[in-house]
N, C-alpha and C positions, 0 to 999 in steps of 0.2 A: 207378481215378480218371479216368483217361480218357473210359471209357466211360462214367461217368455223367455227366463236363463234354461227352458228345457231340465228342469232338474226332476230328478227321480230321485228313489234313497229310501233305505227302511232304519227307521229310529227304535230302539227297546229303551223304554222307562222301564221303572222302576215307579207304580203307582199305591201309595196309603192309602185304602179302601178302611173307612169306618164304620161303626156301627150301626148307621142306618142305609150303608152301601153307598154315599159319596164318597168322592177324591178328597184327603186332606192335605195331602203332600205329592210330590213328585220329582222322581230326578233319571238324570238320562244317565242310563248305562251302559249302553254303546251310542255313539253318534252317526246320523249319517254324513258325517263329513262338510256338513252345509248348515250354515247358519237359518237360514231361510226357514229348511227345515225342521230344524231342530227345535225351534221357537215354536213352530207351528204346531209340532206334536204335543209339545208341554201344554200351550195350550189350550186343546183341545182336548185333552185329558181330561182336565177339573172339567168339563161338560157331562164325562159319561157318566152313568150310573149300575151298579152295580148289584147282585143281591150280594148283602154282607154273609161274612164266616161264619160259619154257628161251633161252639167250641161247648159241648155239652147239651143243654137247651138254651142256650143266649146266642147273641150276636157278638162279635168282638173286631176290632182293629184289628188287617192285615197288612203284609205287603206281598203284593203279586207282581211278576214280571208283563208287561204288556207293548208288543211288536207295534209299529205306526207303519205303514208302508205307504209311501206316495208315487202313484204310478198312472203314467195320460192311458185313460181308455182313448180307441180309437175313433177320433170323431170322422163317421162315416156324410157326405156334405146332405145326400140324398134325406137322407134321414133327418138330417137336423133344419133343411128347408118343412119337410112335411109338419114337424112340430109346431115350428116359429108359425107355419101358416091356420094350425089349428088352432095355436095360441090367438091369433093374430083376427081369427074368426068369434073366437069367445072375448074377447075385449070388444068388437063390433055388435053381440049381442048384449054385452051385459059389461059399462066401463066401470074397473074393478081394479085399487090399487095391486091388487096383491097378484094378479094377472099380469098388469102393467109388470110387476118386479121378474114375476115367472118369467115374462120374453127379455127381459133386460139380460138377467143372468142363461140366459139359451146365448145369446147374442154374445157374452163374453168367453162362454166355454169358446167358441168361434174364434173372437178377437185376443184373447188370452192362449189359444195353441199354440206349440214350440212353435219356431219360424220356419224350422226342418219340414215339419210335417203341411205346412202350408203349399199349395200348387196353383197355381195361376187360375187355375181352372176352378177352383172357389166362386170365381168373380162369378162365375156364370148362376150361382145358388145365391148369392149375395145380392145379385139382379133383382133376382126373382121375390126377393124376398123385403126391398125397402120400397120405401114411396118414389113417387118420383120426382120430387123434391130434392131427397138424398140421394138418389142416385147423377141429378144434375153434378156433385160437387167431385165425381168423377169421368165424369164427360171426356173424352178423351183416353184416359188412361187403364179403362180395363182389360187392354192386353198387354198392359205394362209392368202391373204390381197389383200384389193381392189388397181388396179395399175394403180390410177389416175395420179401417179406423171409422169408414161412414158410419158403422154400425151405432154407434156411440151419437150420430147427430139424427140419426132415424129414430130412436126414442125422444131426447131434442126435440125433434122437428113434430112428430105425431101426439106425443102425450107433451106438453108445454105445463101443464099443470099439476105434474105426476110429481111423487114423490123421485120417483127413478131418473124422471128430467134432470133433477138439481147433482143428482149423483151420477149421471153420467157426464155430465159436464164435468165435475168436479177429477173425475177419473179419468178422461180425455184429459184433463191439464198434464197429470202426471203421465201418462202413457206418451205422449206426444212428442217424450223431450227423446225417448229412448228410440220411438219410430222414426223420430227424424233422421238420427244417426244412420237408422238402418236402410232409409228410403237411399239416403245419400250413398251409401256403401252398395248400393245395388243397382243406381240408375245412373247416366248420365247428366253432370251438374246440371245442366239448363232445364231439362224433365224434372228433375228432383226437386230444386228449386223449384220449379211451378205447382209440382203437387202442394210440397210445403206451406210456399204463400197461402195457396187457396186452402188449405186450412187452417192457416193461422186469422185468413181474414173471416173464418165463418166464425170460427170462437169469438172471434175479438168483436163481430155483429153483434152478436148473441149478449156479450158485456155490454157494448153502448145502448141496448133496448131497456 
């Protein structure tokens, strides 16, 4: 959600570090202005660990100030094809859930980029990089709009068996309601409409199977 509302923001907690260097508590002391955020640095907190304060020769409770910064590294497309295709090379030798998830989440830094930072000219790395299966369900339209959504039915479509199958389905549901919007605010209704159909009837395939 973030990433597609384009947010940035740096959060300072306020994190209880105890004596075996877990989080026991936490509160925000400055906000970044953004709920999204905010939630997400809390937590993510109780995850880290710590070595605890030695106050003499023991360990004891502390409270430490700790900065959260959430900032888009830039996704260079070059780069991020050569990955998808190495990934894409080791699931061919060796089919491996945790592989299968490594390219899903490659595929989302992708489909999850601000919209700013998206260029038409994506398509041509997004070509390169599905089956040709998935690349059917934009036939026609990739010099119309960037086709991050295929992204999402090329795991779908390749691994059907995959843990990552069920969760990218499940994550195209929710992503799809805010893409539409955005297809629409960008295309000409009768284009936009047609992109849209044709993605609602490939989900809605995928349901009656």
């Amino acid at each position: 959600m973030a990433r597609q509302m384009g947010l940035e923001g740096r959060v300072l907690l306020g994190v209880l570090i105890n004596e075996a260097g877990s989080v026991e508590e936490v509160r925000i002391l400055k906000s970044s202005s953004s709920t999204v955020l905010d939630s997400a640095a809390l937590e993510t907190a109780y995850t880290f660990k710590f070595a605890p304060a030695i106050l003499g020769n023991r360990p004891v409770k502390i409270w430490a100030n700790l900065p959260v910064e959430f900032k888009f590294e830039e996704l260079k497309p070059e780069i991020w094809l050569l990955e998808v295709k190495e990934l894409q090379k080791a699931i061919a030798r060796e089919y491996k859930e945790s592989l299968i998830m490594d390219l899903y989440k490659l595929y989302k830094k992708l489909i999850f980029s601000p919209k700013k930072t998206i260029e038409i000219k994506v398509n041509d790395y997004i070509r390169l990089a599905v089956s040709d299966r998935t690349a059917k369900l934009w036939d026609g339209y990739w010099r119309l709009y960037p086709a991050t959504s295929i992204l999402f039915f090329d795991i779908i479509y390749c691994f059907p068996e995959s843990y990552a199958r069920f969760e990218a389905e499940e994550e195209f549901r929710k992503f799809f309601e805010s893409e539409a919007i955005a297809i629409r605010s960008t295309l000409p209704q009768i284009t936009a409409d047609t992109i849209i159909i044709r993605l609602k009837n490939a989900i809605e395939t995928l349901q009656n199977k």
